[in-house]
C-alpha positions in Angstrom: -21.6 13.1 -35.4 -21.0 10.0 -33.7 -18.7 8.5 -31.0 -17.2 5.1 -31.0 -17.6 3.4 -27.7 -15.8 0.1 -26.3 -19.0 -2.0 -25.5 -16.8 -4.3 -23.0 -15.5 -1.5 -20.8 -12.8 -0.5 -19.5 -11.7 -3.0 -16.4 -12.4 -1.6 -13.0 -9.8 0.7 -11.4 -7.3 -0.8 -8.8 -6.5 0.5 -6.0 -3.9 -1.1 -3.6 -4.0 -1.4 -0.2 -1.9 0.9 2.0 1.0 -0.5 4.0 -0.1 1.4 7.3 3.0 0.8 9.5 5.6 1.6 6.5 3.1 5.3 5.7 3.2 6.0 9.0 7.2 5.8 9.6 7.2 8.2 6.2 4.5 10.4 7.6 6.7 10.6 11.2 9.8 12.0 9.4 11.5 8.2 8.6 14.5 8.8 6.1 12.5 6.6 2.9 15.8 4.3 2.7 15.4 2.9 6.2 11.7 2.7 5.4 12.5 1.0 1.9 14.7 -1.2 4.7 12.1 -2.1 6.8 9.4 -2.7 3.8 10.8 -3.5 0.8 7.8 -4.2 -1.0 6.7 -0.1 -0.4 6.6 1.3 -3.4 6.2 5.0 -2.3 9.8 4.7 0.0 11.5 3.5 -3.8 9.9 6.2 -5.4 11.2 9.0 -2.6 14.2 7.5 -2.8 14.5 8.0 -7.0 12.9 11.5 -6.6 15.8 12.7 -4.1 18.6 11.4 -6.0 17.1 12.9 -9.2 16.6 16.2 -8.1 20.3 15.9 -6.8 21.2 14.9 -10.1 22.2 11.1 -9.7 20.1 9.9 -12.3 21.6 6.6 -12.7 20.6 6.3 -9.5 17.2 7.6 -9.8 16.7 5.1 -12.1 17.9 1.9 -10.4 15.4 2.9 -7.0 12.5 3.9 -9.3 12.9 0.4 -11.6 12.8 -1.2 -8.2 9.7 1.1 -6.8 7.9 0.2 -10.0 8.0 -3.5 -10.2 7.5 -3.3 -6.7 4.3 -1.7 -7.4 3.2 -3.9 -10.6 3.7 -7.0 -8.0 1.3 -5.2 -5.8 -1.4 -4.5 -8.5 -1.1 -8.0 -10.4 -2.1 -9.5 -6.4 -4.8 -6.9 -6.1 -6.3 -8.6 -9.6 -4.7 -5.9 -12.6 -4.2 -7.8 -15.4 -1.7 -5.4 -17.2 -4.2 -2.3 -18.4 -6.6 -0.4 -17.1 -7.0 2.4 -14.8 -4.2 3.4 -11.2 -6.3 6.0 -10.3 -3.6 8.8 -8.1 -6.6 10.4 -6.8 -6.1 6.6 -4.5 -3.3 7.5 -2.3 -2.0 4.1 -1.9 -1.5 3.5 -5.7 1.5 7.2 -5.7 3.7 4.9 -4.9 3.6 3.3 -8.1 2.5 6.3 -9.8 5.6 8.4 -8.5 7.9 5.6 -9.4 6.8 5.3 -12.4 6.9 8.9 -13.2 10.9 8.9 -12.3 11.7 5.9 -13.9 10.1 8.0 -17.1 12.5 11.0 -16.3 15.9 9.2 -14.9 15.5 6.7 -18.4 15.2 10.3 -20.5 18.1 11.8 -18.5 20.6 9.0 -19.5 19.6 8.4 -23.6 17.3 5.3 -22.8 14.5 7.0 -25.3 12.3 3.9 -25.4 11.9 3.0 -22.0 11.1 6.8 -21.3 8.6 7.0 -24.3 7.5 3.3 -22.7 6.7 4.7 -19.3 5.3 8.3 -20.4 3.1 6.5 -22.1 2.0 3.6 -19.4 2.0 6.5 -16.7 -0.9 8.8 -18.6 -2.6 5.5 -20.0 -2.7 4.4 -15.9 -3.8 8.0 -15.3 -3.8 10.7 -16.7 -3.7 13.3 -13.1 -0.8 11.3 -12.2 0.9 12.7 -15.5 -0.1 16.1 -14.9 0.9 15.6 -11.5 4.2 14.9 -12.3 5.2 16.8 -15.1 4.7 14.3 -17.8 1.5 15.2 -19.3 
């Protein structure tokens, strides 16, 4: 039997840069809206911010801080040379940011009847990477 191969490859992982000062407020206890404040380009304070309201069941508003935490983060990667596929690896803990944000703008766009954009983002999230889906449930 016999296996197809893409002879170009698959373009090289990205993996962003980690805002130091904004992980190190989150990592000292710093409420993610004052950090999302203080760096709004910070992906992962968006996507803490979605993952709190949706587990308190304000999924509107999950879904307004995680579409925000996710183009955040595509900003981030198309200036760090993605080019709109490829591999986010989460095992890089700067790109769970974008990863997590991504994963609750899959759930919060389920949760209120916006089917495509949730099928849209399920799928993005495990083409990205696939740990990430597992990660979060959506694998």
């Amino acid at each position: 039997m016999s296996t197809s191969h893409n002879l170009l490859g698959e373009p090289p992982a990205t993996e962003l840069p980690e805002n130091v000062e904004a992980k190190a407020s989150l990592d000292a206890g710093a409420d993610p809206a004052e950090v999302a404040r203080a760096h709004p380009t910070y992906s992962l304070a968006w996507a803490l911010l979605a993952e709190r309201a949706f587990a308190d069941g304000r999924d509107l508003e999950a879904y307004a801080y995680a579409r925000v935490g996710y183009h955040r983060g595509l900003d981030a990667l198309r200036r760090n040379g993605w080019r709109g596929h490829g591999p986010v690896p989460w095992e890089h803990p700067a790109n769970r940011g974008f990863l997590r944000a991504l994963g609750v703008l899959a759930k919060a766009s389920g949760s209120i009847g916006e089917t495509d954009e949730n099928e849209r983002c399920t799928t993005f999230l495990a083409d990205s990477s696939p740990t990430a889906a597992r990660e979060l449930g959506l694998a």
